[in-house]
Backbone as CSV, one residue per row, in Angstrom:
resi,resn,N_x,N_y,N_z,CA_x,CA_y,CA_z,C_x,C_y,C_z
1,UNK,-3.603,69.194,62.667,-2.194,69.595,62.565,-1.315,68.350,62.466
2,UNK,-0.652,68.242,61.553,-0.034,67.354,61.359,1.712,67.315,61.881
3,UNK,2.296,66.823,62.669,3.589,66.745,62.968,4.607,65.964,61.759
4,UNK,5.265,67.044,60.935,5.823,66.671,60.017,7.527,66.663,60.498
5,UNK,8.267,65.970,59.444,10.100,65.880,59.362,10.242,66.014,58.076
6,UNK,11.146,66.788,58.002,11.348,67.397,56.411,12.610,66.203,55.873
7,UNK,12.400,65.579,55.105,14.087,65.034,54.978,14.455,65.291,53.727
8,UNK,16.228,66.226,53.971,16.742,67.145,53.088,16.274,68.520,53.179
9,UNK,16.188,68.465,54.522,15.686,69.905,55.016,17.000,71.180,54.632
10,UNK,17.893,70.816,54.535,19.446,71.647,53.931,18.745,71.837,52.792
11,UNK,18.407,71.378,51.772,17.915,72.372,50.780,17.230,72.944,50.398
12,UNK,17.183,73.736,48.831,16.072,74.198,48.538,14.864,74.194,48.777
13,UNK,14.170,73.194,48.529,13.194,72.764,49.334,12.525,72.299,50.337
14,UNK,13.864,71.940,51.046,13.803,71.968,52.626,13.341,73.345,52.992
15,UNK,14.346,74.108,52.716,14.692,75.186,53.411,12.664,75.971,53.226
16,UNK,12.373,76.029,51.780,10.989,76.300,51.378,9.963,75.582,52.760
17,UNK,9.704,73.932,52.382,8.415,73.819,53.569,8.777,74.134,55.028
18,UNK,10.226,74.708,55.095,10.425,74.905,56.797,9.619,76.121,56.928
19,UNK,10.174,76.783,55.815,8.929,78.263,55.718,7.620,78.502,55.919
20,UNK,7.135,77.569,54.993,5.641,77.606,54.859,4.880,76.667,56.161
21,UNK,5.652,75.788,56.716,5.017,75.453,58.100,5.276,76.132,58.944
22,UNK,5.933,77.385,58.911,6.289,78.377,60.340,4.748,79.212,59.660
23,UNK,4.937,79.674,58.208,4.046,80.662,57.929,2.601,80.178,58.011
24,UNK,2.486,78.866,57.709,1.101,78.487,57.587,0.339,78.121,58.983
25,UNK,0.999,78.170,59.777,0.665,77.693,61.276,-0.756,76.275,61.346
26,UNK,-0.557,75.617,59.978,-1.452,74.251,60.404,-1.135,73.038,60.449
27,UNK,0.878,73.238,60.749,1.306,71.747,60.607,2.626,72.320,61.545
28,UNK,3.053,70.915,62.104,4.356,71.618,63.229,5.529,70.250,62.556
29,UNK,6.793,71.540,62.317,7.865,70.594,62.006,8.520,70.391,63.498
30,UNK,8.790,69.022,63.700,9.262,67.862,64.200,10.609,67.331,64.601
31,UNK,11.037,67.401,63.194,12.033,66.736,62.513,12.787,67.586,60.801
32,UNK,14.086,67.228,61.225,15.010,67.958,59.552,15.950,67.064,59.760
33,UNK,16.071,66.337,58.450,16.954,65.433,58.117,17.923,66.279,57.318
34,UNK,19.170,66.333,57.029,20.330,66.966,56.451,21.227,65.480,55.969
35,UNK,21.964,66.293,55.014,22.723,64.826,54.514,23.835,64.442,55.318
36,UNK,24.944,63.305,55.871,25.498,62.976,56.489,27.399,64.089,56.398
37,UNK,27.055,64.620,57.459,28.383,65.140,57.424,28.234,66.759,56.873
38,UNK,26.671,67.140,56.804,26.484,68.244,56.689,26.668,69.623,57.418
39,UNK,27.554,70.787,57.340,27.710,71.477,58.471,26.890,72.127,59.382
40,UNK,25.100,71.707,58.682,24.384,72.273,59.463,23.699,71.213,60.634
41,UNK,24.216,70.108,60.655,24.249,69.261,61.836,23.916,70.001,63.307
42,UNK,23.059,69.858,64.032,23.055,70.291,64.910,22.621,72.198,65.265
43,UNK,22.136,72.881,64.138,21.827,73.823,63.384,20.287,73.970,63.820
44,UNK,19.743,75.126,64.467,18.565,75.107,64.206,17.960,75.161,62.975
45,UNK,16.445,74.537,62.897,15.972,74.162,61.338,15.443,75.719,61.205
46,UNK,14.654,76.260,62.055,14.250,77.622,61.356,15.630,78.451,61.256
47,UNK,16.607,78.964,61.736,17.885,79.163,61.414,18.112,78.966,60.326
48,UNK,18.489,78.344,59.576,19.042,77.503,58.389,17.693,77.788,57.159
49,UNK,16.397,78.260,57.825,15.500,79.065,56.674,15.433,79.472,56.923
50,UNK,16.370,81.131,57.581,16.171,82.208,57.638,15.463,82.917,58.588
51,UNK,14.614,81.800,59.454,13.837,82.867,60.679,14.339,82.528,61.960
52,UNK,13.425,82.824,62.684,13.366,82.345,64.482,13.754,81.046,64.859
53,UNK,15.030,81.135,65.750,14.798,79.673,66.193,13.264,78.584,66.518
54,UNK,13.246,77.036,66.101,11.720,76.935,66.021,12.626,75.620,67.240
55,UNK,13.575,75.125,67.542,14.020,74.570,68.220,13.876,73.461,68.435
56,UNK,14.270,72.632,66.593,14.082,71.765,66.228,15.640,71.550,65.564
57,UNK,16.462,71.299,65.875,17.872,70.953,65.196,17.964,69.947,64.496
58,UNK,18.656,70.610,62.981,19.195,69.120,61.809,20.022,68.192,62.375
59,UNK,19.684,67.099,61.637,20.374,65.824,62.227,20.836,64.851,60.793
60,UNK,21.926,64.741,61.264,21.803,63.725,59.831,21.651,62.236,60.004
61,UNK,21.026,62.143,61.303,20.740,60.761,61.560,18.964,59.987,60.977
62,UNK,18.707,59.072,60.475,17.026,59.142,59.678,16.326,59.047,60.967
63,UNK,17.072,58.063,62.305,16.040,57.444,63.167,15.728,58.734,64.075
64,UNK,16.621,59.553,63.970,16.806,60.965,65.328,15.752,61.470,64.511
65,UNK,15.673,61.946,63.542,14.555,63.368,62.418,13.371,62.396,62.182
66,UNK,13.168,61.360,62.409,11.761,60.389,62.531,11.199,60.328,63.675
67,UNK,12.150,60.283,65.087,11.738,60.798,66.123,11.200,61.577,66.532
68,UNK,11.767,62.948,65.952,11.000,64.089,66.537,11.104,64.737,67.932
69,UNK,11.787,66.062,68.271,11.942,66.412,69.149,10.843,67.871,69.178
70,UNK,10.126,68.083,68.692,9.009,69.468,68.326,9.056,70.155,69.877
71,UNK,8.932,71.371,70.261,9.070,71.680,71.212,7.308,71.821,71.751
72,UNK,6.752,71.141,72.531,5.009,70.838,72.662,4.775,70.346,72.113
73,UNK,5.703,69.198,71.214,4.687,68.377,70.355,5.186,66.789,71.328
74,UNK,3.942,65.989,70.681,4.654,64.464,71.267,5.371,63.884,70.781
75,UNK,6.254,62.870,70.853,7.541,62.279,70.346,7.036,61.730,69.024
76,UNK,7.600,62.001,68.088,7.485,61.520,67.075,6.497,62.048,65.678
77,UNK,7.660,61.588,64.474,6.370,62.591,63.326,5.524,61.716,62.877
78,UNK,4.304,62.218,62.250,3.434,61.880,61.615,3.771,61.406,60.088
79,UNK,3.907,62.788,59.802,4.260,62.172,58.213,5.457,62.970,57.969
80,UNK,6.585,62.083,57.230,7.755,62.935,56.569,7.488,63.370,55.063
81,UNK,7.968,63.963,54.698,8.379,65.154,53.492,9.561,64.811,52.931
82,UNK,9.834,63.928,51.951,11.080,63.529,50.798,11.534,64.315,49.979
83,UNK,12.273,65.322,49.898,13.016,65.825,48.542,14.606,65.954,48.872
84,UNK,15.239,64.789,48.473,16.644,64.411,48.647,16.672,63.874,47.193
85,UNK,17.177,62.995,47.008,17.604,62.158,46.181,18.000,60.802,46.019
86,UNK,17.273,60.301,44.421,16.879,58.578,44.408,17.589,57.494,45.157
87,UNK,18.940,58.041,45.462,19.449,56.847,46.106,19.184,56.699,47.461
88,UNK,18.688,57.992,47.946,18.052,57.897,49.282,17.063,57.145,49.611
89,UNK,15.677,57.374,48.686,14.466,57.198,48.852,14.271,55.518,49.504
90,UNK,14.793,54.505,48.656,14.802,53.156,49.475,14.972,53.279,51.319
91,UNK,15.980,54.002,51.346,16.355,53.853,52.474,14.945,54.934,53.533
92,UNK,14.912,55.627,53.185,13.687,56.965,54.120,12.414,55.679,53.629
93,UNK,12.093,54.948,52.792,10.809,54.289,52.655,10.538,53.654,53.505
94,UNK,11.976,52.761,53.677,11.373,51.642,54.312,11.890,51.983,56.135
95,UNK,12.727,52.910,55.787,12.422,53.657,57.793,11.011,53.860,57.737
96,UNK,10.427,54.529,57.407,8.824,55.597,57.363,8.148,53.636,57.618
97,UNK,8.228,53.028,56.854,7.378,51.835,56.930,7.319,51.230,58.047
98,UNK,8.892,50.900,59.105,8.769,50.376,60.304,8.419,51.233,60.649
99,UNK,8.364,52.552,60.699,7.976,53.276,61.934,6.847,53.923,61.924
100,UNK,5.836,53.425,60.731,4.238,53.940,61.474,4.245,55.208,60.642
101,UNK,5.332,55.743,59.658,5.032,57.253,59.374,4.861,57.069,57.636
102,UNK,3.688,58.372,57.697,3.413,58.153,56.333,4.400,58.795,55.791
103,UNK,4.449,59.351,54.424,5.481,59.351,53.417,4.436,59.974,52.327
104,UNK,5.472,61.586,51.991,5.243,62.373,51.078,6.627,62.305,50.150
105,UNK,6.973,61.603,49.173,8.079,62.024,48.040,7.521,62.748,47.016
106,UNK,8.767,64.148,46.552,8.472,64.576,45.773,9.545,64.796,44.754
107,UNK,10.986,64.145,45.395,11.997,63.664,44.258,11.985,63.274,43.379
108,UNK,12.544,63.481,42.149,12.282,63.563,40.683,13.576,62.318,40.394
109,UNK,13.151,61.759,39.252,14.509,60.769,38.362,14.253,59.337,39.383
110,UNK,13.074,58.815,40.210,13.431,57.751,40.712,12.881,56.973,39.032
111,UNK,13.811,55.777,39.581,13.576,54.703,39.067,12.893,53.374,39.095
112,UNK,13.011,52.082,38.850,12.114,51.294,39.096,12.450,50.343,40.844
113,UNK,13.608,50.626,41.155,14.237,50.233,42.141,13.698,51.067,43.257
114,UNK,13.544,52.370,42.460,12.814,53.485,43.917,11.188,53.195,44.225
115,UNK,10.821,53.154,42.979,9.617,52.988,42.893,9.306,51.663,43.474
116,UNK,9.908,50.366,43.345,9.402,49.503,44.003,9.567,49.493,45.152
117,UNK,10.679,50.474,45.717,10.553,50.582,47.214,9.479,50.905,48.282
118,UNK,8.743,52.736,47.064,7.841,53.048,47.585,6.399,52.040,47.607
119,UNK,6.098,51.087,46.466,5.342,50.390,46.962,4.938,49.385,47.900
120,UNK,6.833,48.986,48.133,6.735,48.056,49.447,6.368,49.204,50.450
121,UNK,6.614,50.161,50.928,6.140,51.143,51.644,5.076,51.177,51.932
122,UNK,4.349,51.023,50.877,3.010,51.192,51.023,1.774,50.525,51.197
123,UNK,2.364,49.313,51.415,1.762,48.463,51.723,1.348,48.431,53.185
124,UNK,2.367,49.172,54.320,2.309,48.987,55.294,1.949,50.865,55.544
125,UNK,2.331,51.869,54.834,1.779,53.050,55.735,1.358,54.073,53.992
126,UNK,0.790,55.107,54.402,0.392,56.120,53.149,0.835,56.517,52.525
127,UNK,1.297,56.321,51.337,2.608,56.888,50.902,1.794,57.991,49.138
128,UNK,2.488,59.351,49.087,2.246,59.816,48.511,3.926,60.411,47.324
129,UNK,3.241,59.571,46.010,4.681,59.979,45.126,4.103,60.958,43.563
130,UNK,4.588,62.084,43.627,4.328,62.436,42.342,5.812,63.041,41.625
131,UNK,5.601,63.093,40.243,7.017,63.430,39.681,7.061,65.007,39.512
132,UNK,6.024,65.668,39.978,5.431,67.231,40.251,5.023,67.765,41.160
133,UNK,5.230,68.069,42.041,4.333,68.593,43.379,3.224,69.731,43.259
134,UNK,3.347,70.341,42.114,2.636,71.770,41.646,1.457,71.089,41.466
135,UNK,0.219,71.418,42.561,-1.303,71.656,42.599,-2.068,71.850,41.119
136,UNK,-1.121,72.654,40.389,-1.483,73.402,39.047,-1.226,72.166,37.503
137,UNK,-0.162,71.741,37.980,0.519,70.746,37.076,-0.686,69.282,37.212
138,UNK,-0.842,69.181,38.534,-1.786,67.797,38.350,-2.932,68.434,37.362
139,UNK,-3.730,69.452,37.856,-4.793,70.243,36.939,-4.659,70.022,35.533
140,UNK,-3.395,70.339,35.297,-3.458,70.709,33.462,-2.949,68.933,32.721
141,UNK,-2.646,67.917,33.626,-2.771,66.629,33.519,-3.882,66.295,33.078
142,UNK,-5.096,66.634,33.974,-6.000,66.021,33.837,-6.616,66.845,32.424
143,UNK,-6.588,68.403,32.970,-6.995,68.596,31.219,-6.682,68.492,30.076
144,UNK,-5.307,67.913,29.862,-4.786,67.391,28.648,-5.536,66.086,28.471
145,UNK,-5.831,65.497,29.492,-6.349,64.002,29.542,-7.544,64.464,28.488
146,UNK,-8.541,65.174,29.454,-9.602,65.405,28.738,-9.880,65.794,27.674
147,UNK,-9.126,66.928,27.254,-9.010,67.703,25.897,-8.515,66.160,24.800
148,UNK,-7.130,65.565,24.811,-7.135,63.945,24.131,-8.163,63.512,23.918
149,UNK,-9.032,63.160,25.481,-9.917,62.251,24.735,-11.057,62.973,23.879
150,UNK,-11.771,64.179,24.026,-12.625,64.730,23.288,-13.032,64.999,21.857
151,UNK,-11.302,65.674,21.774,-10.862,65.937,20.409,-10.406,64.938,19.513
152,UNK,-9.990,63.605,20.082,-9.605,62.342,19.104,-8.203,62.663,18.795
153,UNK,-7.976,61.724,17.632,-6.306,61.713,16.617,-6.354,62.443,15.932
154,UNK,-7.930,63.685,15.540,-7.912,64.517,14.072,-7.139,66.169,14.603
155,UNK,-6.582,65.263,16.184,-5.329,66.965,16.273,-4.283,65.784,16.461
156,UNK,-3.150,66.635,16.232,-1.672,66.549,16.434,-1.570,67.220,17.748
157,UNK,-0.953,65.962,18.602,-0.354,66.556,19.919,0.730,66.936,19.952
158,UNK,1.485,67.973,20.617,2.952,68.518,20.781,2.855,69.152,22.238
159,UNK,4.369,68.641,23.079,4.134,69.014,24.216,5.603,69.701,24.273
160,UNK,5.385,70.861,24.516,7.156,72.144,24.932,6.717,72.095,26.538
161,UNK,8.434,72.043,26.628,8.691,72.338,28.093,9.876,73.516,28.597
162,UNK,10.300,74.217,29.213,11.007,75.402,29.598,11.893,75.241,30.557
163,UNK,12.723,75.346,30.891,13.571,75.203,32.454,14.871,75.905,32.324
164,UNK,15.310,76.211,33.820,16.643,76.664,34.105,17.869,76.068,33.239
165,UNK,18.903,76.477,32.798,20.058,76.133,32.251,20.758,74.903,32.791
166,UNK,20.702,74.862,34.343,21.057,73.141,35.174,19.870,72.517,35.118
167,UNK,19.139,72.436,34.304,17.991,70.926,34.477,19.008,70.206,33.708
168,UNK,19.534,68.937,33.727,20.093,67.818,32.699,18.778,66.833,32.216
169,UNK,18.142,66.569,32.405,17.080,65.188,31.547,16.174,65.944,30.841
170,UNK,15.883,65.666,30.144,15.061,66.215,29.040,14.206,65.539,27.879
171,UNK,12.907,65.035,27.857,12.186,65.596,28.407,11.955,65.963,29.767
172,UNK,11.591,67.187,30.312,10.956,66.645,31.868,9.983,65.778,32.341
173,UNK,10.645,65.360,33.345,9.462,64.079,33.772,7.745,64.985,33.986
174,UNK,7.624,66.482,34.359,6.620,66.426,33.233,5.760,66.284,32.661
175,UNK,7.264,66.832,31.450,6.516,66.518,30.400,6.004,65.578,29.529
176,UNK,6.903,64.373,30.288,6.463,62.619,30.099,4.853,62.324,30.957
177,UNK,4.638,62.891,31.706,3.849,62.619,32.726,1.951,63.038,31.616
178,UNK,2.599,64.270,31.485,1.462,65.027,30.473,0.965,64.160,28.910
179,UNK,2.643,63.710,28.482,2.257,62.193,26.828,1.648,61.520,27.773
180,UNK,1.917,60.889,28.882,1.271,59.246,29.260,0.011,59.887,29.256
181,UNK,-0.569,60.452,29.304,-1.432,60.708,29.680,-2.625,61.215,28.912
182,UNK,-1.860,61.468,27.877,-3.041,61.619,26.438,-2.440,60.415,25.834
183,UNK,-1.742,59.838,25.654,-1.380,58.482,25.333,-2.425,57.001,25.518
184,UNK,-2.645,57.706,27.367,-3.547,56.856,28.059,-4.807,56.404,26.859
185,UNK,-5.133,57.973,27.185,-6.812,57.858,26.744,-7.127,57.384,25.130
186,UNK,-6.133,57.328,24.364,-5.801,57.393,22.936,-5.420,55.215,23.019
187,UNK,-5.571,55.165,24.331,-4.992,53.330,23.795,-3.901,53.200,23.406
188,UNK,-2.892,53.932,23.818,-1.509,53.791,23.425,-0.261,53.848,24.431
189,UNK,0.935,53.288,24.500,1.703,53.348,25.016,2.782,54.360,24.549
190,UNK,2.861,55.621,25.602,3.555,56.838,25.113,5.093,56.194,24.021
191,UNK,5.882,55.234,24.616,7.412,54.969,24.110,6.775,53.996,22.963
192,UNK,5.525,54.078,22.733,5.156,54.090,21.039,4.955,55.001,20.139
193,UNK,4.633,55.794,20.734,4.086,57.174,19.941,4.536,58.405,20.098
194,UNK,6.090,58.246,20.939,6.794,60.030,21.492,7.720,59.979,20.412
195,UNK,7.440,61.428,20.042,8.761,61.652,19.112,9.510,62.214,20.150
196,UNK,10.780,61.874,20.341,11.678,62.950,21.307,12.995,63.964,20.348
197,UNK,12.780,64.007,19.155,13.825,64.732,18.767,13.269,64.293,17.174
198,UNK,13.628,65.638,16.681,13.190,66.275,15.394,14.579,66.892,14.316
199,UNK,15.428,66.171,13.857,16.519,66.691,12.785,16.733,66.435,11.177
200,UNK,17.135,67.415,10.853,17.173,67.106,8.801,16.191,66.764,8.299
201,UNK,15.702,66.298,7.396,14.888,66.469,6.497,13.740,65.094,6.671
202,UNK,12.544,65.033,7.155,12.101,63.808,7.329,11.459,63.076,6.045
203,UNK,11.666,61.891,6.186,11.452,60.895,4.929,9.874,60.284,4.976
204,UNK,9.329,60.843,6.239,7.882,60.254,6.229,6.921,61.290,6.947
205,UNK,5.615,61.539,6.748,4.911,62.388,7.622,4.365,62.296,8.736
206,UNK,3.943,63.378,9.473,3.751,63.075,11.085,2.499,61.960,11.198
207,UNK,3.089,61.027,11.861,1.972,60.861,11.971,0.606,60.628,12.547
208,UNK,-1.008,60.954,13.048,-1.773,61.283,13.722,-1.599,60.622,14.914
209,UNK,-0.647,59.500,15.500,-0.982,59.033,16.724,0.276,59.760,17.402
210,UNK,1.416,60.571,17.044,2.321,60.662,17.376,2.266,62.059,18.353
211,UNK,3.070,61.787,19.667,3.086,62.861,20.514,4.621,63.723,20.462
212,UNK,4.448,64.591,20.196,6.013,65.402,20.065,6.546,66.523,21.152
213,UNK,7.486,66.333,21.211,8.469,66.826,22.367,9.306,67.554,22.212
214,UNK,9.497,69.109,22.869,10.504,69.893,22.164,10.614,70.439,24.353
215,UNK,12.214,70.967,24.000,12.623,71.311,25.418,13.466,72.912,25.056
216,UNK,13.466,73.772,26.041,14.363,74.631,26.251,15.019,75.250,27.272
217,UNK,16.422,74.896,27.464,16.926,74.876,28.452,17.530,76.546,28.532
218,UNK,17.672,77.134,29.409,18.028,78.511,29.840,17.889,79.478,30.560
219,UNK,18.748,80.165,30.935,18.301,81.240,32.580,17.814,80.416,33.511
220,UNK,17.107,81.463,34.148,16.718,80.438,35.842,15.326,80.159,35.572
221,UNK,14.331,79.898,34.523,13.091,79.604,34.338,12.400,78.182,35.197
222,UNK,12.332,78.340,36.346,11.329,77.392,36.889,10.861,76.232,36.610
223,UNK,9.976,76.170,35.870,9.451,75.416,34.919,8.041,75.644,34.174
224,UNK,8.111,75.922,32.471,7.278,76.135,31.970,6.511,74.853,31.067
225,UNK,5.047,74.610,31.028,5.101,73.533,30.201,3.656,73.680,29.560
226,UNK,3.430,73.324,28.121,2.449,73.601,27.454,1.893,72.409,26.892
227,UNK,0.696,72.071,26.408,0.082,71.181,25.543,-0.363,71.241,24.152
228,UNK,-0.215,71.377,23.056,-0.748,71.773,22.114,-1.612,70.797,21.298
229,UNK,-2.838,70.689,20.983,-3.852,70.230,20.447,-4.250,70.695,18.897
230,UNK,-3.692,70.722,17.743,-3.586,71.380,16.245,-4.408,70.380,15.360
231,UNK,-5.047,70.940,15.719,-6.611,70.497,14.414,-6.031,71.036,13.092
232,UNK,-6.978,70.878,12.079,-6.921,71.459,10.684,-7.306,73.199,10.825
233,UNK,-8.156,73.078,11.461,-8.939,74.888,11.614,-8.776,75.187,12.558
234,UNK,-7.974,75.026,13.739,-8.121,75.454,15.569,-6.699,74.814,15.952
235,UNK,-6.569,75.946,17.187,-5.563,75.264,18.015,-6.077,75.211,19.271
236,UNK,-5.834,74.459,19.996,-6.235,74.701,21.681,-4.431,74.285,22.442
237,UNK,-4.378,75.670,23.529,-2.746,75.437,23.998,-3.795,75.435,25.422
238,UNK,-2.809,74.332,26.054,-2.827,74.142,27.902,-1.478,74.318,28.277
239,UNK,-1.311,75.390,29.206,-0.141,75.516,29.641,-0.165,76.074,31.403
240,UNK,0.924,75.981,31.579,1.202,75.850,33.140,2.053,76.808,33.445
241,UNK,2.671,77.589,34.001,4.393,78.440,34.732,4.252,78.484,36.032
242,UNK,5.668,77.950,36.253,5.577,78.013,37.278,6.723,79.309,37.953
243,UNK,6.082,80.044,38.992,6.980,81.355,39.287,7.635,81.474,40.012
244,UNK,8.078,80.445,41.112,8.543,80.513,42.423,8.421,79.051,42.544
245,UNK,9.584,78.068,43.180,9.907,76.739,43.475,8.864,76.975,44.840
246,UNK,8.225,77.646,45.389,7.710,77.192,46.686,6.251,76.721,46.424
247,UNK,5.899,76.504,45.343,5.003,75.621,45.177,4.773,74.742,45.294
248,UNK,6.138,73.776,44.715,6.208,72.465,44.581,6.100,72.127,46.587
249,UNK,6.822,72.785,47.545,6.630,72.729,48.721,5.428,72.999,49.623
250,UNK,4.292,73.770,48.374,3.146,73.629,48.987,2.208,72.789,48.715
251,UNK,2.176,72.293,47.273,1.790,71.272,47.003,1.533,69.885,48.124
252,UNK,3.396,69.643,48.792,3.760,68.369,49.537,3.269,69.015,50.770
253,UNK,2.680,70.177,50.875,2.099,70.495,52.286,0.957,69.698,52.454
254,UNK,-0.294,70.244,51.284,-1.000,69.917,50.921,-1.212,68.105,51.082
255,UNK,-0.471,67.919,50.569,-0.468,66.293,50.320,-0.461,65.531,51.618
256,UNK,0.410,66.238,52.756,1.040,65.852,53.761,-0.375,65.395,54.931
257,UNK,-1.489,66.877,54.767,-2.419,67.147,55.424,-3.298,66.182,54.864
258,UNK,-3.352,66.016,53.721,-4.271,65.072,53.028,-4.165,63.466,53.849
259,UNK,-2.624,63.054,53.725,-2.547,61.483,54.179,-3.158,61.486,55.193
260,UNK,-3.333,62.060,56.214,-3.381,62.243,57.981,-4.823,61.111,58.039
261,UNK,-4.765,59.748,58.562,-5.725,59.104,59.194,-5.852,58.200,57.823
262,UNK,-5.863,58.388,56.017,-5.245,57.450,55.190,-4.670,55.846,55.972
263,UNK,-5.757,55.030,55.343,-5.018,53.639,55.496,-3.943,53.466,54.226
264,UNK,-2.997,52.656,54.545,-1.904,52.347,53.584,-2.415,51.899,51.987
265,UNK,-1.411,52.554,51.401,-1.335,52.841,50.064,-0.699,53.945,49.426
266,UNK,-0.547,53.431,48.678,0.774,54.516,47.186,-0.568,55.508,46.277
267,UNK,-0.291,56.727,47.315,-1.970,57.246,46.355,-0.930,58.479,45.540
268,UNK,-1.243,59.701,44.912,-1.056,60.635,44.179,-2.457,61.758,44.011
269,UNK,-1.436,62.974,43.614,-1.835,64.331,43.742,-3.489,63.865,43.217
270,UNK,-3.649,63.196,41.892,-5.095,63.261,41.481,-5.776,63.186,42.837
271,UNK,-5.574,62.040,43.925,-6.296,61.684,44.995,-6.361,62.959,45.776
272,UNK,-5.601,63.408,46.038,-5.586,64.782,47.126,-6.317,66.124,46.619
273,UNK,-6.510,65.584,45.131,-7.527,67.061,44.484,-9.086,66.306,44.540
274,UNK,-8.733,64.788,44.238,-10.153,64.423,44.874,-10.890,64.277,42.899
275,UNK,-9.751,64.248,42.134,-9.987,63.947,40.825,-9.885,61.968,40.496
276,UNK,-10.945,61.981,39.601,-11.567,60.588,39.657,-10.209,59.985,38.677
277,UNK,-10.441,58.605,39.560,-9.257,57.617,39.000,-8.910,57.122,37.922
């Protein structure tokens, strides 16, 4: 059982793994970080997702929700749970680093500033970062990987992606995640070979190393994302949906249970499925 702190427990996805650690009964929340000046300050955390007091109150302080007040548990969490946002992440890294606690991010849009944070992180405790939390999504990674390398350049790759009407970046990270990745195996560097946009009349033909990218933004769609592999005589499609955001929160459950006893390092979902490097 792992003693977890959710930080950005106020949202969506807060509000999700507060759920699934009341429902799953194999990990005890600790700790809920809320953003500064939030009205649920002082708020019980199961409250604020809808159930039983669990008598663990938001804090918008990092060192108080790293502490840990669990009611039977011992002082302090094990591993925290990241889904806030990039400008946060420096700051929750390198708390989690002095203080002995591993580190699950599953915030989307960091950059190279975040990212180098998490590796200073990780140098000193376990740190787990993916740009997907969906169990399902690492899966169809790896089988795009595979399907690339099998089939060669004599298919045309094309990768569609689906989402709610408020996603703004586009491609999704993804669906960037899915090119690097037949990119990989192909000896190529994806921001050589992505088409990201397709208009008027083209002056040259596709051509076999090129990975293409189409998005559609609308309604409340989750996130949908496909692979397409177009031979001369065959198609092969890999695709993913996702039906409910509480995946991505079970995923970082998953992940959370995984670090537990992990010596330091910046590992990812492949590692926690136990898929080769």
């Amino acid at each position: 059982m792992a003693r977890i702190t959710v930080l950005g427990a106020g949202g969506r996805m807060g509000t999700a793994l507060i759920r699934l650690i009341v429902a799953g009964g194999e990990h005890q929340l600790v700790g809920a970080l809320v953003e500064p000046g939030d009205p649920a300050v002082g708020r019980d955390a199961g409250q604020m997702a809808g159930l039983e007091p669990l008598g663990v109150l938001a804090t918008d302080n990092l060192a108080t929700a790293l502490k840990g007040a669990g009611p039977g548990s011992a002082p302090g969490c094990e591993v925290a749970i990241d889904f806030t946002a990039p400008a946060a992440t420096p700051g929750h890294a390198a708390a989690c680093a002095a203080g002995g606690h591993a580190l699950v991010v599953g915030t989307t849009g960091l950059g190279a500033a975040e990212l180098g944070a998490l590796q200073a992180a990780a140098r000193r405790v376990p740190v787990i970062y993916a740009r997907n939390m969906s169990l399902g999504v690492t899966v169809l990674t790896e089988l795009a990987r595979q399907a690339a390398m099998l089939l060669g350049t004599g298919f045309d790759v094309e990768i569609t992606e689906a989402h709610h009407r408020e996603k703004k970046d586009s491609p999704s990270g993804t669906a960037l995640q899915l090119g690097e990745a037949v990119a990989l195996v192909r000896g190529q560097q994806l921001a050589d070979v992505a088409v990201l946009s397709r208009s008027g009349l083209a002056t040259t033909a596709r051509t076999p190393e090129a990975i293409g990218f189409s998005s559609l933004r609308g309604g409340a769609i989750v996130g949908d994302h496909t692979v397409t592999l177009a031979g001369a005589e065959e198609l092969l499609e890999l695709t993913h949906r996702a039906t409910d955001r509480a995946l991505f929160a079970r995923g970082a459950l998953r992940a959370a249970g995984w670090l537990q006893g992990k010596p330091a390092g910046l590992y990812s979902l492949r590692d926690v499925l136990g898929l080769p490097g």
